[in-house]
VOGUKOL-345980 format. One line per 4 residues: number of its first residue (from 1); their letters; for each residue x, y negated, z of C-alpha. Coordinates in nm, 3 decimals. Each point is the difference from the previous one (the first is absolute). Layout:
<nodes>
NUM) a) X,Y,Z | ...
</nodes>
This chain:
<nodes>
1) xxxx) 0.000,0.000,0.000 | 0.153,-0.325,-0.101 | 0.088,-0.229,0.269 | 0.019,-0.378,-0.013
5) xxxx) 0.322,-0.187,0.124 | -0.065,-0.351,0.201 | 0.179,-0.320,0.063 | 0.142,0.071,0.329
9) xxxx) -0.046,-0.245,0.299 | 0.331,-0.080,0.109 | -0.006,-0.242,0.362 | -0.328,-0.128,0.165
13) xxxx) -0.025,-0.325,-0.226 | 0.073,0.133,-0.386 | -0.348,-0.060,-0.218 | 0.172,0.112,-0.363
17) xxxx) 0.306,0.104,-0.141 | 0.142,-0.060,-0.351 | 0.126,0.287,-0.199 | 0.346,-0.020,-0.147
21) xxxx) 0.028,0.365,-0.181 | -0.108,0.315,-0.042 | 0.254,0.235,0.103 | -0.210,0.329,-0.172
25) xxxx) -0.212,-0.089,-0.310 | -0.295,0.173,-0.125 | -0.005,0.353,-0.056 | 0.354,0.060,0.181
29) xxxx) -0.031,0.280,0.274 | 0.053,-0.167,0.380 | 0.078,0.169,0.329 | -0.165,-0.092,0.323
33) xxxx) 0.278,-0.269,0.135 | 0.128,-0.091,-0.355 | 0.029,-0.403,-0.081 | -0.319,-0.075,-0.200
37) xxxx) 0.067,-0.403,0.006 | 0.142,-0.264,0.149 | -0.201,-0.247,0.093 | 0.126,-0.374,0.193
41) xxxx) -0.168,-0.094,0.291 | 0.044,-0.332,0.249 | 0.280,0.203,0.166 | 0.189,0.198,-0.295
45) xxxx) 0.008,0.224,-0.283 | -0.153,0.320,0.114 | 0.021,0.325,-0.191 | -0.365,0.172,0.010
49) xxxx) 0.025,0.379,0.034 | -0.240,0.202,-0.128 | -0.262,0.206,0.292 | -0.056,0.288,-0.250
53) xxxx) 0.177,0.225,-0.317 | -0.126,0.021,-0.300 | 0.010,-0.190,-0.339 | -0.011,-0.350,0.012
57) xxxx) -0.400,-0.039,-0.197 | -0.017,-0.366,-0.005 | 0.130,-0.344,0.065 | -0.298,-0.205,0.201
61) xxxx) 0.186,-0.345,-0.074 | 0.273,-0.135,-0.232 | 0.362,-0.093,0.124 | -0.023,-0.332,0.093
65) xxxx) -0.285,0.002,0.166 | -0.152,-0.111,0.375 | -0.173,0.255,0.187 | -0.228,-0.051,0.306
69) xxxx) 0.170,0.268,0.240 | -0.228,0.367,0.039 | -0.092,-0.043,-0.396 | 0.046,0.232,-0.259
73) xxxx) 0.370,-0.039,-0.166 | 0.042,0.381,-0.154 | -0.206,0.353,-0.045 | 0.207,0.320,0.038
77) xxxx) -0.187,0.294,-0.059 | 0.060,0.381,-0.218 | 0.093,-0.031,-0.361 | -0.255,-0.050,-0.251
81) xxxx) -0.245,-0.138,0.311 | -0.230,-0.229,-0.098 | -0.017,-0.287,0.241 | -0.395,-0.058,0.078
85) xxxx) 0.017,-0.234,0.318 | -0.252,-0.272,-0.041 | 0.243,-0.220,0.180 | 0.281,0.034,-0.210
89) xxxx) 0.047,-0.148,-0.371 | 0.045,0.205,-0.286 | 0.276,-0.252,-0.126 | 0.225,-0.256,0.190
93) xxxx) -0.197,-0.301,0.089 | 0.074,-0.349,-0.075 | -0.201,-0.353,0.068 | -0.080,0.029,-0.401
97) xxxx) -0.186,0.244,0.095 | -0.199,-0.132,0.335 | -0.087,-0.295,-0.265 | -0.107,0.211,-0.237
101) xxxx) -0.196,0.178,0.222 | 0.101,0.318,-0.119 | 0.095,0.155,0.347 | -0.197,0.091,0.277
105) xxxx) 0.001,-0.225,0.335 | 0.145,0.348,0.150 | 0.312,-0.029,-0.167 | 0.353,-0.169,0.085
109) xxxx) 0.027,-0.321,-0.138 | 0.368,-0.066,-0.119 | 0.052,-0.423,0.061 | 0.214,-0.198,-0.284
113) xxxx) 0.318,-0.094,0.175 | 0.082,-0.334,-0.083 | 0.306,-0.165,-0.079 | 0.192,-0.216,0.254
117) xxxx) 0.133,-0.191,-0.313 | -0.350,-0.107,-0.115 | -0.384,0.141,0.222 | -0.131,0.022,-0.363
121) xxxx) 0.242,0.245,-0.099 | -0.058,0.322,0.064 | 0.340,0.254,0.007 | 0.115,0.357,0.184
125) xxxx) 0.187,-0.088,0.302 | 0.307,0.188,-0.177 | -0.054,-0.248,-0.286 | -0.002,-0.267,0.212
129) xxxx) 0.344,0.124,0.185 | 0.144,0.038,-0.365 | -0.104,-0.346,-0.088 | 0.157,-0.143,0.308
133) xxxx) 0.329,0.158,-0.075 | 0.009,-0.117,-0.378 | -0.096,-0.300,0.085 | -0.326,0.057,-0.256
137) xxxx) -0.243,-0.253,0.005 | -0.338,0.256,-0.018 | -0.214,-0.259,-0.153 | 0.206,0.072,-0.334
141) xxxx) -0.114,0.381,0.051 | -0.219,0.141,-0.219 | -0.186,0.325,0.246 | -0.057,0.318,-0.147
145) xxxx) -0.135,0.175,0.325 | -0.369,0.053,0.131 | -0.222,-0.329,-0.126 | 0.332,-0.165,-0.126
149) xxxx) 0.240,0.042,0.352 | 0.369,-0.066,-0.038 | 0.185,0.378,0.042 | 0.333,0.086,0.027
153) xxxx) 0.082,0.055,-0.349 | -0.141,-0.339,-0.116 | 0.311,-0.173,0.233 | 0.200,0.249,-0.123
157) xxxx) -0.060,-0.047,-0.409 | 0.041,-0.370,0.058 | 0.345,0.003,0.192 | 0.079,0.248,-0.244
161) xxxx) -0.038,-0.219,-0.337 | 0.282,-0.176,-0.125 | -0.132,-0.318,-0.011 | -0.126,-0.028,0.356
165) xxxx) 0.343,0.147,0.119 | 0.193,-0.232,-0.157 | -0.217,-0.252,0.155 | 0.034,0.162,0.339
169) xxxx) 0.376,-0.009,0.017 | 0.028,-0.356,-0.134 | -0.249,-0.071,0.293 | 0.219,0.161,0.258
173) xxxx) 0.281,-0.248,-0.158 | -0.115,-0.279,0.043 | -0.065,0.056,0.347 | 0.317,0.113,0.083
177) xxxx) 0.119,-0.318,-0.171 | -0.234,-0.241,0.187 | 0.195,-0.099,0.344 | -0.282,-0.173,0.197
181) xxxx) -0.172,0.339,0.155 | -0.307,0.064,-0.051 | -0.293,0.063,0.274 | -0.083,0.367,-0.040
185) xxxx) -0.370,0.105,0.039 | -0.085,0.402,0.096 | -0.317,0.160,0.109 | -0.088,0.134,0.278
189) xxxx) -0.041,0.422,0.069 | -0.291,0.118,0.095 | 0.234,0.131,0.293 | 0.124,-0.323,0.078
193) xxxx) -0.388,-0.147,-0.052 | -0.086,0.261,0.256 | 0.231,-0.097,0.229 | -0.082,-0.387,0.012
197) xxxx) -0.370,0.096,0.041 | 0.050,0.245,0.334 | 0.233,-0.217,0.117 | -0.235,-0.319,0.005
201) xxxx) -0.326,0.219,0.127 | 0.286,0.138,0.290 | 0.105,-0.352,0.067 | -0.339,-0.163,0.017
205) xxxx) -0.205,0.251,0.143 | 0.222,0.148,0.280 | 0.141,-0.157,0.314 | 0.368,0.076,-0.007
209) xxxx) 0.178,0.001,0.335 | 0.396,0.058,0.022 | 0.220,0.218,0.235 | 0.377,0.023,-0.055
213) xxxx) 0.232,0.237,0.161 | 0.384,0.079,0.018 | 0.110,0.365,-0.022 | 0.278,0.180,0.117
217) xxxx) 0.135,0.185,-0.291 | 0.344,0.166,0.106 | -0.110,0.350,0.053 | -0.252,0.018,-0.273
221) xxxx) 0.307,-0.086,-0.240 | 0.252,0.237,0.136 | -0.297,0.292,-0.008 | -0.082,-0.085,-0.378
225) xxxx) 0.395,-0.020,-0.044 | 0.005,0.382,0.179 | -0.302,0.125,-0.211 | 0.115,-0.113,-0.353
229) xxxx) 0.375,0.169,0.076 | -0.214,0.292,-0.052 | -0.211,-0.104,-0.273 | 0.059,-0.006,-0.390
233) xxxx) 0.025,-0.332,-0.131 | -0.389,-0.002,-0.156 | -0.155,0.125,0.311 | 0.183,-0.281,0.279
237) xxxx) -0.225,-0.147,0.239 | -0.068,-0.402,0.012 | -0.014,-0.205,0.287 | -0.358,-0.074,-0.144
241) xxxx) -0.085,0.375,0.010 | 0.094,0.003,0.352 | -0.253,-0.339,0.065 | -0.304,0.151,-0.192
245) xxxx) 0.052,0.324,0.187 | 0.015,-0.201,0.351 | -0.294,-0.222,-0.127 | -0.215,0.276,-0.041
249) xxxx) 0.029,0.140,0.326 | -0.034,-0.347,0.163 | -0.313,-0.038,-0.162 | -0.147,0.331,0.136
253) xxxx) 0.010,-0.130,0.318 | -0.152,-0.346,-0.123 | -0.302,0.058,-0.229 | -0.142,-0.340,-0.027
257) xxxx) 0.273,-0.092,-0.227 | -0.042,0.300,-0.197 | -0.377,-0.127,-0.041 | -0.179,-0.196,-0.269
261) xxxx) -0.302,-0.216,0.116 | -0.340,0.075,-0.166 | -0.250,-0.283,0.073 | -0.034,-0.008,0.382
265) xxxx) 0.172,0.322,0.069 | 0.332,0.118,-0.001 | 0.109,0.337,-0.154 | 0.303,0.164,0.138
269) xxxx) 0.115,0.250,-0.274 | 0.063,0.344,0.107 | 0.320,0.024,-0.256 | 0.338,-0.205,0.019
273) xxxx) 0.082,-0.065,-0.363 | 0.268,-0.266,0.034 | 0.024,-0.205,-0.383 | 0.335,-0.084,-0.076
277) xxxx) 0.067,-0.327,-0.217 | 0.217,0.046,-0.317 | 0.135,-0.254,-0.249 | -0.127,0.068,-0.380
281) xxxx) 0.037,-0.148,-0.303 | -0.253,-0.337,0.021 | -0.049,0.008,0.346 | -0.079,0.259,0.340
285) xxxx) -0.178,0.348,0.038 | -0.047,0.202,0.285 | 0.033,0.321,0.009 | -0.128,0.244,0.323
289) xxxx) 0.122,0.285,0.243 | -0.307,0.156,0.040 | 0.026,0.207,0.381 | 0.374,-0.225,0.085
293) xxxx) -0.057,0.086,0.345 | 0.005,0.352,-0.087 | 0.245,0.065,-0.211 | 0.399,0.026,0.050
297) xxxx) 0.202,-0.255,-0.093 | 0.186,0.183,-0.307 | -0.354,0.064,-0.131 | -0.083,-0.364,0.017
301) xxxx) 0.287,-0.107,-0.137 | -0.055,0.190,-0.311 | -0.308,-0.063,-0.104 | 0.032,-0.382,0.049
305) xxxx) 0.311,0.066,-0.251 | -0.219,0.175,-0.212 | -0.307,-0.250,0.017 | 0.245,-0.320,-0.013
309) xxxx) 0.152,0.179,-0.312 | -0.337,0.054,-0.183 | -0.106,-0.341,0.137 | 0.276,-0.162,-0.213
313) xxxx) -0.033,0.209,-0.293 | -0.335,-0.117,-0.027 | -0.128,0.351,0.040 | -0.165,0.009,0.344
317) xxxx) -0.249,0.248,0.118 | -0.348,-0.091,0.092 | 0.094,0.158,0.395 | 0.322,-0.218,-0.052
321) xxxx) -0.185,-0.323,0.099 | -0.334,0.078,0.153 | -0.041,0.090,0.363 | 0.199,-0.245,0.221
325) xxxx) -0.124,-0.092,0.324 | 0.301,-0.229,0.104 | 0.321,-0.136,-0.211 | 0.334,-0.112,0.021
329) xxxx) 0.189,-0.251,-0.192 | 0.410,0.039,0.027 | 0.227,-0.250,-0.137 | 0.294,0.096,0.179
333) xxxx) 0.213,0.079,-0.328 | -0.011,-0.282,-0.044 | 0.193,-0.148,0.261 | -0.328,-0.153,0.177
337) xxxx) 0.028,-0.052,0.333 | -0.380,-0.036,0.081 | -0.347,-0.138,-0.237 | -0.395,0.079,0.095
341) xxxx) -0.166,0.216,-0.263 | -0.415,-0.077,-0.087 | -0.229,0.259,0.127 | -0.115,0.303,-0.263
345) xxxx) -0.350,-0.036,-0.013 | -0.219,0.201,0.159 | 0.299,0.081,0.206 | 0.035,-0.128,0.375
349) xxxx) 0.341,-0.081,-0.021 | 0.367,0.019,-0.191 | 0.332,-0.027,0.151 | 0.300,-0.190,-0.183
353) xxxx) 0.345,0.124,0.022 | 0.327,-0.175,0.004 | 0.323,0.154,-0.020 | 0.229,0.202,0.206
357) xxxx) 0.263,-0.231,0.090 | 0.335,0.012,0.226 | 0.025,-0.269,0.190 | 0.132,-0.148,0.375
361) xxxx) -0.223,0.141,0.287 | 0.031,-0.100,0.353 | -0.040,0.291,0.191 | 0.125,0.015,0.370
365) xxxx) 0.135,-0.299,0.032 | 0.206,0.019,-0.347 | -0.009,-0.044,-0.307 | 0.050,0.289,-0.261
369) xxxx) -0.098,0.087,-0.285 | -0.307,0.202,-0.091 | -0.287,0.099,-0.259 | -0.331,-0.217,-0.005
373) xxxx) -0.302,0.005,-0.230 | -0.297,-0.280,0.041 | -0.356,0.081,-0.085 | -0.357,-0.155,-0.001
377) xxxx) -0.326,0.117,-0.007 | -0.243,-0.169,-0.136 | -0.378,0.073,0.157 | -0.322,-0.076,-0.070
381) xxxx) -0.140,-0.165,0.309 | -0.326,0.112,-0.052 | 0.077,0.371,0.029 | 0.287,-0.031,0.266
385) xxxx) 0.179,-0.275,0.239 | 0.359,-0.117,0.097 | 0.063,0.251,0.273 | -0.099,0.300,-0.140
389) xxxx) 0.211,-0.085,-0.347 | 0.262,-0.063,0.305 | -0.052,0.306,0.119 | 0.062,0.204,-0.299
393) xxxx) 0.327,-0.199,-0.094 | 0.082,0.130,0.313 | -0.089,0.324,-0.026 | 0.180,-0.024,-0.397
397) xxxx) 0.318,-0.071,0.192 | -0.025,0.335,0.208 | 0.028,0.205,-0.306 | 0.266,-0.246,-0.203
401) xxxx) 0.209,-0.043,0.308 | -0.007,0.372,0.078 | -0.043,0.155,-0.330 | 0.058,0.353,0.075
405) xxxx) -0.346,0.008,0.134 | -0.149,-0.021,-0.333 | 0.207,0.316,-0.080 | -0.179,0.241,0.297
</nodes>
């Protein structure tokens, strides 16, 4: 029986998702867990895997297209099945269509995207990062796609032709030969739109409140030096591996900042899936230890190796991102000695993290030298208050300052 593939929710706030590719086409065979797409989100390129095996029947929408999240994108079914589902189209669907009335109100409705060179143009979003590159004006276009859309291979026949070449390189002259530089003008990602949008809702619709402690970081750096003598060099241990790990089992014995608020009550989640921060191409994506508390520290520190890897490749899973219920932001590779980080929405709270530094301690009555690592915790005050965010700093420095404990 033929089974229909959805756009997958991916985090509490994504309405739609715009499909980039299709990995399988139509009538190739697919395993359940094979790529069938990738598709770009408000947090990344995600590759869509399929939930069954089978042939791949038909394509619901067109490459290019936005999809509202839990409609139809694919039909995988037997070979030779004939696809019968009132809810799915018999060909992909495009707004020519919905104008034309040919398709049913139960189908997916694949939107124009527009060009950010012109809102009347209408162009694939891998036309559109062609154009940008060539520095191709796509109101000199002629489209040859779906109701007269700019595709790839209309960028690429133009670039291609002598003429426009020549005038392409004698373009690129002149600016190399102008010495007054110009202002440059780029778009934004939809990653980076993402990010300016939960920022401002996290900024202007929660109560931040600050707490800022100093750890002790001697033996947690000589333990991590003992550990990693024994490691190979792709499986060493981070100092931040050691802080998610302690994190985690601080928060176990603090729930309200692994909470979220839901109108007038609070909901402590059950799980401690710590989100970890990573730096991508175009801005910042976080991806989450689902169970940290539970898990050892080698464990953690591969997958967030793994994760961080995919995250940068732009090849993230859907579990990748989804799931947090409290994150951390470290900056300490880059020589920062201490920042505040915004809170994750719907998340109670996210601690910032400077870097390990050696520095002069007093300690007895003299001075030496010794380890020390600032951090700050950022809460929302309607969830929590300043002394229990005290508290678990506190209780944070117990594990960092005594790090074997996270190993028993």
């Amino acid at each position: 029986m033929a089974e229909t593939i959805n756009m997958p929710k991916l985090g509490f706030d994504m309405a739609e998702g715009l499909l980039v590719r299709w990995v399988k086409q139509v009538g190739e065979n697919i395993n359940k867990g094979d790529v069938l797409a990738e598709i770009e989100t408000d947090k990344a390129t995600v590759e869509v895997e399929s939930s069954a095996s089978g042939v791949v029947l038909q394509h619901v929408v067109e490459q290019g297209s936005i999809v509202p999240v839990n409609a139809a994108i694919a039909v995988i079914g037997n070979a030779g099945e004939t696809v019968t589902s009132g809810a799915v189209a018999s060909e992909p669907v495009t707004s020519e269509a919905v104008a034309s009335g040919a398709v049913s109100s139960g189908a997916v409705i694949s939107e124009p995207v527009t060009s950010e060179q012109s809102p009347s143009i209408k162009a694939s979003p891998l036309a559109k990062k062609i154009a940008r590159e060539r520095k191709v004006d796509l109101s000199n276009v002629q489209g040859t796609g779906p109701g007269g859309r700019i595709v790839r291979r209309d960028i690429e026949r133009l670039v291609t032709s002598p003429l426009v070449a020549s005038q392409l390189v004698a373009s690129q002259l002149v600016n190399q030969q102008t010495s007054q530089p110009a202002d440059k003008t780029t778009s934004t990602t939809k990653l980076r739109q993402a990010i300016g949008r939960r920022l401002v809702e996290s900024k202007t619709t929660i109560p931040h409140f600050y707490v800022s402690h100093e750890y002790k970081m001697d033996a947690l750096m000589e333990l991590r030096k003992q550990i990693n003598a024994y490691l190979p060099d792709g499986e060493k241990v981070s100092v931040n591996d050691f802080i998610i790990k302690a994190v985690a089992l601080s928060l176990r014995q603090f729930p309200n900042l692994n909470a979220t608020l839901r109108g007038s009550e609070i909901v402590q989640f059950g799980r401690v899936n710590v989100g970890v921060a990573v730096t991508v191409p175009g801005g910042l994506m976080t991806v989450v230890v689902k169970d940290t508390d539970a898990k050892p520290l080698r464990v953690i520190s591969s997958e967030i190796k793994t994760m961080a890897g995919r995250a940068r490749e732009g090849k993230v899973k859907p579990e990748d991102v989804d799931g947090s219920t409290f994150s951390t932001s470290n900056l300490g590779m880059y020589d920062v000695e201490n920042f505040t980080a915004i809170i994750n929405p719907p998340e109670a709270a996210i601690l910032a993290l400077g870097s390990a530094r050696e520095i002069p301690v007093v300690e007895g009555g003299a001075v030496k030298v010794g380890w020390r690592m600032k951090a700050t915790l950022s809460v929302d005050h309607r969830i929590s208050d300043g002394a229990e965010a005290a508290q678990f700093m506190q209780k944070l420095a117990e594990f960092l300052e005594n790090p074997v404990r996270m190993l028993v």
